[in-house]
C-alpha positions as CSV (number, residue, x, y, z in Angstrom):
1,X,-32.5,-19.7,5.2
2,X,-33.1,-16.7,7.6
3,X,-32.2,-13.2,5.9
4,X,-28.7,-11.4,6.3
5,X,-26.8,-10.2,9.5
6,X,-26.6,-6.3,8.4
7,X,-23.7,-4.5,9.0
8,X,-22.3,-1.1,8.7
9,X,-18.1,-0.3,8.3
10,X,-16.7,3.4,8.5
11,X,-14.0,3.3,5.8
12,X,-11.8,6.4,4.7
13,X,-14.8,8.4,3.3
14,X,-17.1,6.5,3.2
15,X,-19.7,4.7,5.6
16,X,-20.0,0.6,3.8
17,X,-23.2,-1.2,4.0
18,X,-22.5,-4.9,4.5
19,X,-24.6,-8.2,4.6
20,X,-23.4,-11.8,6.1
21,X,-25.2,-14.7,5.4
22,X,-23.9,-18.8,6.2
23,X,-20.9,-20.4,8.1
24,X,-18.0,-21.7,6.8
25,X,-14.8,-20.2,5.0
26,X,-15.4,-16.3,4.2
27,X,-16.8,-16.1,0.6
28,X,-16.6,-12.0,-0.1
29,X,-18.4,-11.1,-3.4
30,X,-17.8,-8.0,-5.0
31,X,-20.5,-6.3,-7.0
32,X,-20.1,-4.4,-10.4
33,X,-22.0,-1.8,-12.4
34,X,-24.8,-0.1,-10.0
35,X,-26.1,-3.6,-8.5
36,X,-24.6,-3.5,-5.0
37,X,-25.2,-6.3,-2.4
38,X,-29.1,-6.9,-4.2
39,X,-27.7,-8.1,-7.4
40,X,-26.1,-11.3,-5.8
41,X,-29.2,-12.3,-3.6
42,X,-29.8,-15.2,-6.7
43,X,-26.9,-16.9,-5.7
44,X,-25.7,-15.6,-2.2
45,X,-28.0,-18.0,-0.1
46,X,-27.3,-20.8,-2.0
47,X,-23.3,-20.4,-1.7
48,X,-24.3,-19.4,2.3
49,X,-24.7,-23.5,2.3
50,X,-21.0,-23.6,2.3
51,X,-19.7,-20.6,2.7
52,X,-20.2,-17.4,5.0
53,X,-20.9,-15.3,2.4
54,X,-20.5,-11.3,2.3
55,X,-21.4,-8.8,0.0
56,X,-21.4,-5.0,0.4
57,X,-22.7,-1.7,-1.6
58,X,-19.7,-0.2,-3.4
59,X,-19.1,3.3,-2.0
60,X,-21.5,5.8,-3.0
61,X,-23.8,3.3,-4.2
62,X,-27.5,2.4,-2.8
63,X,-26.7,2.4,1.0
64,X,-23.0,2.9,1.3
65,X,-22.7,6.8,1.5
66,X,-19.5,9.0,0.7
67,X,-18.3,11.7,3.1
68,X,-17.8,13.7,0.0
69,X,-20.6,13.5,-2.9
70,X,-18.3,14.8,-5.4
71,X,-15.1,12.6,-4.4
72,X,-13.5,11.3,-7.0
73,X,-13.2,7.2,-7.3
74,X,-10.4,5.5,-7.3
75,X,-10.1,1.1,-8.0
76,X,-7.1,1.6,-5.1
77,X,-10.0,3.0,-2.8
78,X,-12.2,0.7,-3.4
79,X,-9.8,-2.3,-3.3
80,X,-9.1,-0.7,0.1
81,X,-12.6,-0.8,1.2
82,X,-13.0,-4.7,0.2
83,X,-9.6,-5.4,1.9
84,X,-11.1,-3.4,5.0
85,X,-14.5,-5.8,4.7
86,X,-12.0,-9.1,4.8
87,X,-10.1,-7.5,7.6
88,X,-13.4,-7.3,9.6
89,X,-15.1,-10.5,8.8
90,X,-12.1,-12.7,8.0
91,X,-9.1,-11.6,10.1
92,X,-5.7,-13.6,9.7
93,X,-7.4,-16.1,7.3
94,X,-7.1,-15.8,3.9
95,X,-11.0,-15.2,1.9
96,X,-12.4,-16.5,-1.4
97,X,-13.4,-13.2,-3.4
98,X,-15.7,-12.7,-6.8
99,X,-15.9,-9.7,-8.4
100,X,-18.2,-8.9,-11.4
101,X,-17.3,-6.5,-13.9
102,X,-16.2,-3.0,-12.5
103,X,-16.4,-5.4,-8.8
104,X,-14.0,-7.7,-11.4
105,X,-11.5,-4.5,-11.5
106,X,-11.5,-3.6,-7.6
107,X,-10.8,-7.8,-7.0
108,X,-8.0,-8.0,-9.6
109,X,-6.4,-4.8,-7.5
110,X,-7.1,-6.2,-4.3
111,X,-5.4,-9.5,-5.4
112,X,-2.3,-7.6,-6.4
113,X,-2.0,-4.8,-3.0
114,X,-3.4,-7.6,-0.4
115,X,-2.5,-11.0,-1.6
116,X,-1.9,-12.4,2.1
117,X,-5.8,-11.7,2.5
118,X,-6.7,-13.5,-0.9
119,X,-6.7,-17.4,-1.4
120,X,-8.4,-17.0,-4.6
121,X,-9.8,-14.8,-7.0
122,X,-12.4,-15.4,-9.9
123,X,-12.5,-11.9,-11.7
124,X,-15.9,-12.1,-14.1
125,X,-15.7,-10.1,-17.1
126,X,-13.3,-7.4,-15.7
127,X,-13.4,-4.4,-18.5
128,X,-9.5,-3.6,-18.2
129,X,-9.2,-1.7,-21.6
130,X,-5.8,-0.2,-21.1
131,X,-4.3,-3.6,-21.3
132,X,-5.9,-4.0,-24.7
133,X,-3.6,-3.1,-28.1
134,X,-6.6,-0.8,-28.8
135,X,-7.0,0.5,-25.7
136,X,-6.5,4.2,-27.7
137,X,-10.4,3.9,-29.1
138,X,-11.9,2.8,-25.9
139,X,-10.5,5.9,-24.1
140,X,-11.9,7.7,-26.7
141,X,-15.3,5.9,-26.0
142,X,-15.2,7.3,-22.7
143,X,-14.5,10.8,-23.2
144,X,-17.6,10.6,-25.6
145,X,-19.3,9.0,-23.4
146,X,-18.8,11.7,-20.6
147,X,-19.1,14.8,-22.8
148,X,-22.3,13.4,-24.0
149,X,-23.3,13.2,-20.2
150,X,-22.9,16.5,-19.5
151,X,-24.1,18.0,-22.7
152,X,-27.4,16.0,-23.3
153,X,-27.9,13.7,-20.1
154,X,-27.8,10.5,-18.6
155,X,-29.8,8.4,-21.6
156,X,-27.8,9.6,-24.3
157,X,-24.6,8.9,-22.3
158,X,-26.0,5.4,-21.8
159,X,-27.1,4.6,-25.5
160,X,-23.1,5.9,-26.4
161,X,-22.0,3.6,-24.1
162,X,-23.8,0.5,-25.1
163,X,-23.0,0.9,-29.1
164,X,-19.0,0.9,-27.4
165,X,-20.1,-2.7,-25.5
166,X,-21.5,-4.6,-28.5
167,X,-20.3,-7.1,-30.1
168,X,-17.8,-6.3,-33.4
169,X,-20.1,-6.5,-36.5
170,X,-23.6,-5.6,-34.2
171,X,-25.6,-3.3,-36.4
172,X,-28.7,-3.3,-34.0
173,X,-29.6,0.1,-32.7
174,X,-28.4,0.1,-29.1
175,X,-31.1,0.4,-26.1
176,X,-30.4,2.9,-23.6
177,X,-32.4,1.1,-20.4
178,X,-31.3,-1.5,-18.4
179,X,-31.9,-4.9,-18.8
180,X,-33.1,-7.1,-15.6
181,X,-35.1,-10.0,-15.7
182,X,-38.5,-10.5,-13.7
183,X,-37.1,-11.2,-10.6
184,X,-34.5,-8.4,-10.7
185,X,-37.3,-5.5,-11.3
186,X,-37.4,-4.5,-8.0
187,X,-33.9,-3.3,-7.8
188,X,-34.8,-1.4,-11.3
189,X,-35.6,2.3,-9.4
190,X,-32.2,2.0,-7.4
191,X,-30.5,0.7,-10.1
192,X,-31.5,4.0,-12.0
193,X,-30.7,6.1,-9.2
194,X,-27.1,5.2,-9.2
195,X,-26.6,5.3,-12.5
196,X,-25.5,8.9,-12.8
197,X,-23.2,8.7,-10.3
198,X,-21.4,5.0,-12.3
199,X,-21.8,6.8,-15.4
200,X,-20.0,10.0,-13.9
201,X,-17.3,8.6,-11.7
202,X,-16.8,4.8,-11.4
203,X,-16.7,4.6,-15.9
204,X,-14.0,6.4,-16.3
205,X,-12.1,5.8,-13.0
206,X,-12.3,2.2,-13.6
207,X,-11.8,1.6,-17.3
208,X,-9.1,4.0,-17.3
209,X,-7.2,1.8,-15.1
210,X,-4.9,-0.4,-15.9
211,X,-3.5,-3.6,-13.2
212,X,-0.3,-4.6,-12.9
213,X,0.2,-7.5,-15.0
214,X,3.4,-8.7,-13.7
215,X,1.9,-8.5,-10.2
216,X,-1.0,-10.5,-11.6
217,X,1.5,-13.4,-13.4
218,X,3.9,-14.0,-9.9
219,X,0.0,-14.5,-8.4
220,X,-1.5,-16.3,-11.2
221,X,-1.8,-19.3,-9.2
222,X,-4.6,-18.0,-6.8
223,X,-6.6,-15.9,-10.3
224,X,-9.4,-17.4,-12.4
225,X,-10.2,-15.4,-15.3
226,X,-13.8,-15.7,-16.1
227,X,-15.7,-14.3,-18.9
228,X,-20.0,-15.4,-19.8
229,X,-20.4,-17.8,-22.4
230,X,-22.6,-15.5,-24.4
231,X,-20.6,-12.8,-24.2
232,X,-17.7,-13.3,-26.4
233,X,-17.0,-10.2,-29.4
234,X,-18.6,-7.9,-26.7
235,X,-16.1,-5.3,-25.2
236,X,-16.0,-6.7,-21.9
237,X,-15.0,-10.3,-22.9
238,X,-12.1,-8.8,-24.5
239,X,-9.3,-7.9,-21.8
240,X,-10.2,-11.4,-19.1
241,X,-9.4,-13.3,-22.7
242,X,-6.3,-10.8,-23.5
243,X,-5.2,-11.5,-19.6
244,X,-5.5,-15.4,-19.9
245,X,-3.8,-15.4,-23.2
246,X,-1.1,-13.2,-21.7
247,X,-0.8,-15.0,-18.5
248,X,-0.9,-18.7,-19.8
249,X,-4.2,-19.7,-18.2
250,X,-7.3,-20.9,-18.9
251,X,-10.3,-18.8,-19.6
252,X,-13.5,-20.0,-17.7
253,X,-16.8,-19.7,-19.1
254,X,-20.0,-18.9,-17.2
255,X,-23.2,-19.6,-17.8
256,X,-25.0,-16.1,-19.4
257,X,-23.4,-12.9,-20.7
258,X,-22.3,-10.2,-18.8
259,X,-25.3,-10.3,-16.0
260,X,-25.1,-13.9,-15.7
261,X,-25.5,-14.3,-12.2
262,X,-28.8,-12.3,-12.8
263,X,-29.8,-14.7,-15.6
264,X,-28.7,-18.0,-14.9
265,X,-28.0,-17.8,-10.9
266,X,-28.5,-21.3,-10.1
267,X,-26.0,-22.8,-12.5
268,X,-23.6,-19.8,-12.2
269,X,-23.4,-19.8,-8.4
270,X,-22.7,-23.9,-9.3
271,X,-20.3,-23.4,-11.5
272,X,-18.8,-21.0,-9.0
273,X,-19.0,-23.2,-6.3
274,X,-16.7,-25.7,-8.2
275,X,-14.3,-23.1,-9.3
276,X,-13.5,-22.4,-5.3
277,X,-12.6,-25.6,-4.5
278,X,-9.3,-27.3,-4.2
């Protein structure tokens, strides 16, 4: 497999950096948390067997750079920006699109503002908390978690926010660093240098907002709700199985937690490839 086609998109406020890999139907994959584009290379050249797949850096993160530092970030915006990407790579044809946590969010929205541009959408783990009945103490979670940024740092924020992500009944002391297996630990010092800016802006613009669930029921029929198997009681688990309850569909479990596509990206980019097909 020959490496990427690289790409760059000028979006409103923001310059996107893109990668294409394969031939066949467009396959966009939308990144969470501060991966960008790197975290899929697991599983991106094995779907590039049947798909052309694209992934992108979110704006502001690793190689997609904002106009404005200290812009504020919207899931509209960056629904726009994917819905920009499909425009360019897919135009008048309909694209498959995965999105992995926060990614999750901006493909749920996406799904719901540009349906004509969506044939289907397998949202992983998105951590929609406002459509939770106790949606009150994770909004709380977040204020704590950004006064403790600005009062005592980036660390501190982080080990606040993990104790919020465990699972109910977890007594172990939460760990501040990030997680990535071997072959992830390259990514680990950009991974780092995004995190204040996903800490800062895209926490609480994303898990303050809350989709359109009756948007999301008349388009059910083009959604899969996906959560890691390992990953049930955790925080994020919580609203894809609240959303499949409320929307009458099934729940599909991926190999992993929350990073699965990190830790298991042969049999999750399998399982993925049999949840895109008719």
């Amino acid at each position: 497999m020959t490496g990427p086609t690289i790409g760059s998109l000028q979006v409103h406020g923001a310059t996107l950096h893109y990668e294409v890999r394969g031939q066949g139907p467009l396959l966009l994959l939308i990144p969470g948390g501060t991966g960008g584009a790197a975290s899929f290379d697991g599983i991106a050249d094995d779907l590039a067997t049947e798909y052309t797949v694209a992934t992108y850096d979110p704006r502001g993160m690793s190689r997609s750079t904002l106009d404005d530092p200290e812009a504020e970030q919207r899931v509209a915006e960056h629904a726009d920006d994917a819905f920009r990407v499909l425009e360019l790579l897919s135009p008048g044809e309909p694209a498959r699109v995965f999105g992995a946590s926060s990614g999750a969010i901006t493909a749920l929205h996406l799904l719901t503002a540009h349906p004509e541009c969506v044939e289907r959408v397998v949202a992983h783990e998105p951590p929609v908390v406002e459509v939770l009945p106790d949606a009150s103490e994770h909004r709380a979670l977040i204020a704590r978690v950004q006064t403790t940024f600005r009062t005592q740092g980036l660390m501190p924020a982080m080990a606040v926010f993990a104790a919020g992500l465990k699972k109910d009944g977890d007594t172990t002391e939460p760990k501040a660093e990030i997680r990535l297996p071997p072959h992830a630990a390259a990514r680990a010092e950009q991974t780092m240098a995004d995190l204040p800016y996903f800490v800062g802006r895209i926490v609480p613009g994303f898990m303050s907002y809350a989709p359109d669930i009756h948007r999301l029921e008349a388009l059910s029929d083009r959604l899969v709700l996906a959560c890691g198997q390992d990953s049930r009681g955790e925080l994020p688990y919580r609203p894809a199985a609240f959303l499949a309850e409320r929307l009458g569909m099934e729940l599909r479990h991926f190999p992993g937690g929350h990073t699965g596509l990190t830790t298991h990206p042969a049999e999750f980019s399998e399982l993925l490839r049999k949840t895109f097909r008719p």
